[in-house]
C-alpha positions in Angstrom: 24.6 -25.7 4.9 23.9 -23.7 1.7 20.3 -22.3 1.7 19.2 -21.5 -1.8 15.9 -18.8 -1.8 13.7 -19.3 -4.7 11.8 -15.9 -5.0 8.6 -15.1 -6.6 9.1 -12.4 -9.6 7.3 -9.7 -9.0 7.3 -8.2 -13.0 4.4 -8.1 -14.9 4.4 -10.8 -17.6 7.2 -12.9 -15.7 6.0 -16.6 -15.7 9.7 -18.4 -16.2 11.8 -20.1 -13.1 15.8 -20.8 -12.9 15.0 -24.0 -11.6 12.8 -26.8 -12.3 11.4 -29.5 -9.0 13.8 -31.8 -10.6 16.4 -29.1 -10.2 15.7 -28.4 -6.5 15.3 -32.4 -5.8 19.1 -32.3 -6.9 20.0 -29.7 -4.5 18.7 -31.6 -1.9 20.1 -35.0 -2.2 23.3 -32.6 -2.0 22.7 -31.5 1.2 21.6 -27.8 0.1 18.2 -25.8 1.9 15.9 -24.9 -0.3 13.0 -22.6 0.0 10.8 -21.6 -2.9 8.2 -18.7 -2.7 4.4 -19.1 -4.0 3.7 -17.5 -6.9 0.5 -17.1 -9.2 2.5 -16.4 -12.1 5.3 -19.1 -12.1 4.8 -21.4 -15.2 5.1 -24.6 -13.1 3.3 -25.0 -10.2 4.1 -24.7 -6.5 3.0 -28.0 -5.6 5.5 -29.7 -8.2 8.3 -27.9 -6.1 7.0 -29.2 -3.0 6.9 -32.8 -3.6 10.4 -31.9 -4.8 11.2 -31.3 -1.0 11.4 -27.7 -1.0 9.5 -26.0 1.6 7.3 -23.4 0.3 7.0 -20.1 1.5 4.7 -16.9 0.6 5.2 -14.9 -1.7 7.4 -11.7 -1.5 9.1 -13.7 2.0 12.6 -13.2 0.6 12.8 -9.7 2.4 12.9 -11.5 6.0 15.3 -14.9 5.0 17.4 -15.9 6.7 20.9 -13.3 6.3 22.8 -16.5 5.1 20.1 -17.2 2.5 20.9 -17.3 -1.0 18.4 -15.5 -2.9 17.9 -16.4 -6.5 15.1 -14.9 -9.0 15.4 -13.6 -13.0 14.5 -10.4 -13.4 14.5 -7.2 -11.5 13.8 -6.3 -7.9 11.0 -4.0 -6.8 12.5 -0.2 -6.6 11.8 0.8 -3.4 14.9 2.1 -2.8 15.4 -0.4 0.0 19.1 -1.7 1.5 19.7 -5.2 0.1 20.9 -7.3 3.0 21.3 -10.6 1.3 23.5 -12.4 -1.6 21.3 -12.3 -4.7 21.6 -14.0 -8.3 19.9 -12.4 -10.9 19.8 -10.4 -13.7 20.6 -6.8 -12.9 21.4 -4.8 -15.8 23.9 -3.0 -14.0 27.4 -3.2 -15.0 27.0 -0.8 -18.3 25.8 2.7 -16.9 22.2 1.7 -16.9 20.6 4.6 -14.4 18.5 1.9 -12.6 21.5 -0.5 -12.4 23.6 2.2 -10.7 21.1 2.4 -8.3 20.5 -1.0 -7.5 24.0 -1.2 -6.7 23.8 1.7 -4.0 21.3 -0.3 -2.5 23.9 -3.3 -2.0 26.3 -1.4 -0.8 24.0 0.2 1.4 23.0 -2.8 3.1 26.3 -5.3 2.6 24.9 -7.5 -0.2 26.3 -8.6 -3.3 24.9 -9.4 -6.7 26.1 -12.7 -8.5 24.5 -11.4 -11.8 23.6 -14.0 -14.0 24.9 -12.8 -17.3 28.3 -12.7 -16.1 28.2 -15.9 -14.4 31.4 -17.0 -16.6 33.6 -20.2 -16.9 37.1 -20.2 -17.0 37.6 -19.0 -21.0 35.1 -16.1 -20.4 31.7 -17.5 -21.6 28.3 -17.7 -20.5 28.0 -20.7 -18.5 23.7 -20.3 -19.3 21.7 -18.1 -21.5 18.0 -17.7 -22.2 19.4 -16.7 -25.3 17.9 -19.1 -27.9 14.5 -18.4 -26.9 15.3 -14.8 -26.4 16.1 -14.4 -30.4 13.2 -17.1 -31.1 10.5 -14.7 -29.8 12.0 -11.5 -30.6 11.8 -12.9 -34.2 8.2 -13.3 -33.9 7.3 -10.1 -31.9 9.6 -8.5 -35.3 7.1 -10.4 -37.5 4.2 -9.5 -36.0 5.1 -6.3 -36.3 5.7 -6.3 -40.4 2.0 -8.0 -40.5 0.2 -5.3 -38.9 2.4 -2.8 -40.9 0.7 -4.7 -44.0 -2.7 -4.2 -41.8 -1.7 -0.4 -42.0 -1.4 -0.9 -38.1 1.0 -0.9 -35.2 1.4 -4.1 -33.7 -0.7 -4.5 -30.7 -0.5 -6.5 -27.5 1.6 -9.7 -27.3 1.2 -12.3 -24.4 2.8 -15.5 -23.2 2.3 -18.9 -25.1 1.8 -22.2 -23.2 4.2 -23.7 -26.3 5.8 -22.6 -28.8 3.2 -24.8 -31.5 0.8 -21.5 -30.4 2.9 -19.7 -31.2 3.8 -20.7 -34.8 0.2 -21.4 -35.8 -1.1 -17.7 -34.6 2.7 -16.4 -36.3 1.7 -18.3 -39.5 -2.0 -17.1 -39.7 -1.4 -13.7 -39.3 1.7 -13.8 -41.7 -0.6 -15.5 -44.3 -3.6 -13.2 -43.8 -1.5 -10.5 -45.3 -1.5 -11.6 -48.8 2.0 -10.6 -48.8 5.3 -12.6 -49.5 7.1 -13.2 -47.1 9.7 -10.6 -45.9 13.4 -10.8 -46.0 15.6 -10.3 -43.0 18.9 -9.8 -41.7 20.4 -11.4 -38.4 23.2 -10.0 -37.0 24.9 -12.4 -35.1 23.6 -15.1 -36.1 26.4 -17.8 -34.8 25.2 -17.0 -31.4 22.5 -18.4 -29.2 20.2 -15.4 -29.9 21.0 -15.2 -34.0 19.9 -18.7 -33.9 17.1 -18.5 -32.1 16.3 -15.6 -34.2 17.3 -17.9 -37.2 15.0 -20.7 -36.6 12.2 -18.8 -35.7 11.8 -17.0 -39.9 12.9 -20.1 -41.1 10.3 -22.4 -39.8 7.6 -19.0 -41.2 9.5 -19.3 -44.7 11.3 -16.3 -44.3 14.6 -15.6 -46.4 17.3 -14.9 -44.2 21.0 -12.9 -44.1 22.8 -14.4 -41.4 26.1 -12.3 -40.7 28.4 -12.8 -37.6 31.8 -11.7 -37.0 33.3 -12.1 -40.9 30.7 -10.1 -42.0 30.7 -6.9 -39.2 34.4 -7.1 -38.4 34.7 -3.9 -40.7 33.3 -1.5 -38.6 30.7 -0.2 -40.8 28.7 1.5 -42.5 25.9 -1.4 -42.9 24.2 -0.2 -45.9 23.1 -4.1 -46.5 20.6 -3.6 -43.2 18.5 -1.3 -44.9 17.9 -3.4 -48.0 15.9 -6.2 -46.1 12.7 -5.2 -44.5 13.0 -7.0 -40.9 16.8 -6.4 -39.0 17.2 -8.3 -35.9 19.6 -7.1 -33.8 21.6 -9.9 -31.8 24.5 -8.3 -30.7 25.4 -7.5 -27.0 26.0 -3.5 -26.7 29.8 -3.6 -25.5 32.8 -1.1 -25.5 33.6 -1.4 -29.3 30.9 -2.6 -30.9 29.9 -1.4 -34.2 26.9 0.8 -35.1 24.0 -0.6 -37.3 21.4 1.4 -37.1 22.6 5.0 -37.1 20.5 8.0 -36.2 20.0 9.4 -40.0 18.3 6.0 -40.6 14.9 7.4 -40.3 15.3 9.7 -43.0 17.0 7.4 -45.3 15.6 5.7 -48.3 15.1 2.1 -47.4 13.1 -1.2 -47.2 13.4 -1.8 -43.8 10.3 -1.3 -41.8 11.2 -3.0 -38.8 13.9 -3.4 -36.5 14.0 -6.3 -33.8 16.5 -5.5 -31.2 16.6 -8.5 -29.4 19.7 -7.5 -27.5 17.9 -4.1 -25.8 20.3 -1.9 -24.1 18.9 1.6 -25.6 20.5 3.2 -22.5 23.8 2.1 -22.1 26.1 4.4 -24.5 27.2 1.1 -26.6 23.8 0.6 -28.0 24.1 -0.5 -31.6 20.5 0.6 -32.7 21.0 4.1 -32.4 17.6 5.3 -33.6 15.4 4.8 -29.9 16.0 5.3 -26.7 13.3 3.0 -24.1 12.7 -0.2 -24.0 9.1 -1.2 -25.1 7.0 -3.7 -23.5 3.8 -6.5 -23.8 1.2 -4.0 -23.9 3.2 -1.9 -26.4 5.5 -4.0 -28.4 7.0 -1.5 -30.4 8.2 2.1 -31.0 7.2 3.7 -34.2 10.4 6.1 -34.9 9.4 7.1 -38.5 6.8 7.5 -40.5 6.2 6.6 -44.7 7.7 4.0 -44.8 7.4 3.3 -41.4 9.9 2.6 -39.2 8.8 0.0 -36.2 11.8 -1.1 -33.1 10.8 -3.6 -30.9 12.5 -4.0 -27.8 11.1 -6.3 -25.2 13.6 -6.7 -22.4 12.3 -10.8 -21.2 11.1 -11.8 -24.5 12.0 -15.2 -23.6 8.9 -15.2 -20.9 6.6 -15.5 -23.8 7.5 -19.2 -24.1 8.4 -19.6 -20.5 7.7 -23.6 -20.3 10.5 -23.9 -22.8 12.8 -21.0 -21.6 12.6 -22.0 -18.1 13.4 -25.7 -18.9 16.4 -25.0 -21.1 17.9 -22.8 -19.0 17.7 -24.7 -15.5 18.8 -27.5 -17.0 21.9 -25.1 -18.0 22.4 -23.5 -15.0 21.8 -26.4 -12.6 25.0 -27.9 -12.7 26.9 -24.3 -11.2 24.1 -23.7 -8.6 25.5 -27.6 -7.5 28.5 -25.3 -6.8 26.9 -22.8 -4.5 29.1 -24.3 -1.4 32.0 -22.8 -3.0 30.5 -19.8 -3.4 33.8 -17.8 -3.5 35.4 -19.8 -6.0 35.0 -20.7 -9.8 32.0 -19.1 -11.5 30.7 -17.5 -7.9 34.2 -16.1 -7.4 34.5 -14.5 -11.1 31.0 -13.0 -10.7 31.7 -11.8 -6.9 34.5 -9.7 -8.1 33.3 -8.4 -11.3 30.4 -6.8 -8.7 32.9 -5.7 -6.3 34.7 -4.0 -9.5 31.9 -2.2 -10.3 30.1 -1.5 -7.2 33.3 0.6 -5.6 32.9 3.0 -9.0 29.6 3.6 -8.0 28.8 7.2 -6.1 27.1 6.7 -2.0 
C-alpha cells in the first residue's frame, strides 16, 4: 500500500500545500495511506484534512515515518546536515550546481533516499506536468511594482507578506501605484507565452500597466537586449538553462537607461546560467529587493516562493495539477516517477561523497 507523508514546511513565510482534503479524500478511495503533519502555518486547516480521512500527525514527525513512506512537502528541508533515509518529492534546487543543492544530494546518498523533485516531474514530451508558475509571475509582478512605487517615494521597498486573496492584493497594489502621482510604468516580460510571463502579464495589465511581451521570436537572436533598458520594470521569466541568452549584463548598472527595476521571477543568481547577470543572492519578505546601483537606481527582486504570497490560490491550482500523477504513486518507478527517479540518479552519482 502506498503511504503518502504530508509534511509541515518548516520556511518562514511558507503557508501553501501540494494537496488540498479533497486531494487526499481521492487518495484514499484509491487505496493509498495518507498522513498529513500539523502545521500553524499551512493555509488550510488541519481539521479540513482530517475529515478528509487523513490521520494527522505532529509537526516535524516526517523524520521517524515509516522507511516505505512517501514524503511529500514544497520547499526545502531543514540543513542539518542529516542522512535522508526516505523517498521525498519536493522542490530541491539541486540539479544546476546550486551549493546547497549539491549538498542536499550528499545527504541522499548518504542515507539511501531519493528526491523525485517536482520541477522535473515531466510527461512523456518533456513538460512540466504542474507549475506554481502562474502565480509565481502574478506576484513577482507585484513585488516588481511595489518596488517602482517606493522608488517614486524616494524609498526601497519594504516588507511584503502573504495575502488571504489576490483582491488584497490588487487593492493595496493599486493604492500605492496611485498614491504616486505618477503614470503608470512600462514593462517588458520575457517569456511571456509561458505560465510565469502570463502570470507576470495579467498581473500589470489588470494595474493599467503597458506591457512588451517577448517569447522565443523575439530572444531567439541571442542578444544584446538593448530594448530591456528602455522600459522601466523588466521581469525576468526565463528558466536559467545551458544556452540561454543574457539579459541583463553586468555593465548594466553603469549604463544609461530607464529601467529601475528588475523582477527576476525565475531566481537562479547562483547557478552559472543565470540570465540577470547584475546580483548574486536571492532576496527575501523582509527584504524584497537588492539595490545594485545607484542614480537612477537600480532595484532586483528575487523572491525564491513568491507564489506563497497568494497561497489559497497557489495551493489550489497547483494540487488540482498535480493530483492526478500523485494517483500514480503505486507505479512509482514508471512514467513521470520513473523519469524523475533517473534524472536524480543522473545527477546524484556526479556528486562528490
Amino acid at each position: 500500500m502506498t503511504h503518502l507523508w504530508v509534511r509541515a514546511e518548516s520556511r518562514p513565510n511558507e503557508d501553501r500545500v501540494g494537496i488540498t482534503p479533497e486531494g487526499v479524500a481521492d487518495l484514499i478511495a484509491r487505496g493509498f495511506d495518507v498522513s498529513v503533519e500539523e502545521s500553524p502555518r499551512r493555509i488550510i486547516p488541519i481539521a479540513a484534512y482530517r475529515d478528509a480521512g487523513a490521520v494527522i500527525v505532529p509537526e516535524g514527525s516526517w523524520t521517524s515515518a515509516p522507511d516505505e513512506a512517501i514524503i511529500f512537502g514544497l520547499k526545502e528541508l531543514p540543513e542539518d546536515g542529516t542522512p535522508l533515509r526516505h523517498r521525498h518529492i519536493m522542490f530541491g534546487h539541486a540539479y544546476k550546481g546550486q551549493p546547497a543543492g549539491q549538498e542536499l544530494l550528499r545527504r541522499f546518498r548518504a542515507g539511501g533516499g531519493a528526491l523525485y523533485d517536482l520541477e522535473y516531474l515531466l510527461d512523456d514530451n518533456g513538460r512540466r506536468v504542474a507549475a506554481f508558475g502562474y502565480w509565481a509571475g502574478y506576484a513577482g509582478a507585484a513585488v516588481s511594482l511595489k518596488a517602482w512605487a517606493a522608488q517614486r517615494r524616494g524609498q526601497i521597498c519594504g516588507p511584503v507578506h502573504a495575502y488571504r486573496s489576490k483582491e488584497g492584493l490588487l487593492d493595496d497594489l493599486r493604492a500605492e501605484l496611485d498614491a504616486t502621482g505618477a503614470p503608470r510604468p512600462s514593462a517588458l516580460v520575457i517569456g511571456a507565452k509561458g505560465r510565469v510571463g502570463t502570470g507576470a502579464s495579467d498581473l500589470c495589465a489588470a494595474m493599467g500597466v503597458r506591457v512588451t511581451k517577448w517569447d522565443l521570436a523575439e530572444t531567439a537572436h541571442g542578444g544584446p537586449f538593448p530594448e530591456v533598458l528602455e522600459h522601466d520594470v523588466f521581469i525576468n521569466s526565463i528558466l536559467a538553462m545551458p544556452g540561454s541568452p543574457v539579459f541583463v549584463p553586468p555593465e548594466t548598472v553603469t549604463t544609461l537607461r530607464h529601467l529601475t527595476v528588475i523582477g527576476d521571477v525565475a531566481c537562479d543568481p547562483t547557478s552559472e546560467f543565470n540570465p540577470v547577470k547584475v546580483y548574486d543572492r536571492t532576496t527575501d519578505w523582509a527584504h524584497p529587493v537588492i539595490r545594485v546601483a545607484e542614480k537612477p537606481p537600480l532595484d532586483v527582486m528575487a523572491i525564491d516562493n513568491l507564489p506563497s504570497m497568494l497561497p489559497a490560490e497557489s495551493s489550489a491550482d497547483y494540487a488540482a495539477q498535480l493530483l492526478p500523477v500523485l494517483a500514480q504513486l503505486d507505479a512509482i518507478e514508471d512514467g513521470v516517477w520513473g523519469r524523475a527517479r533517473a534524472i536524480y540518479t543522473e545527477h546524484s552519482a556526479k556528486v562528490n561523497a
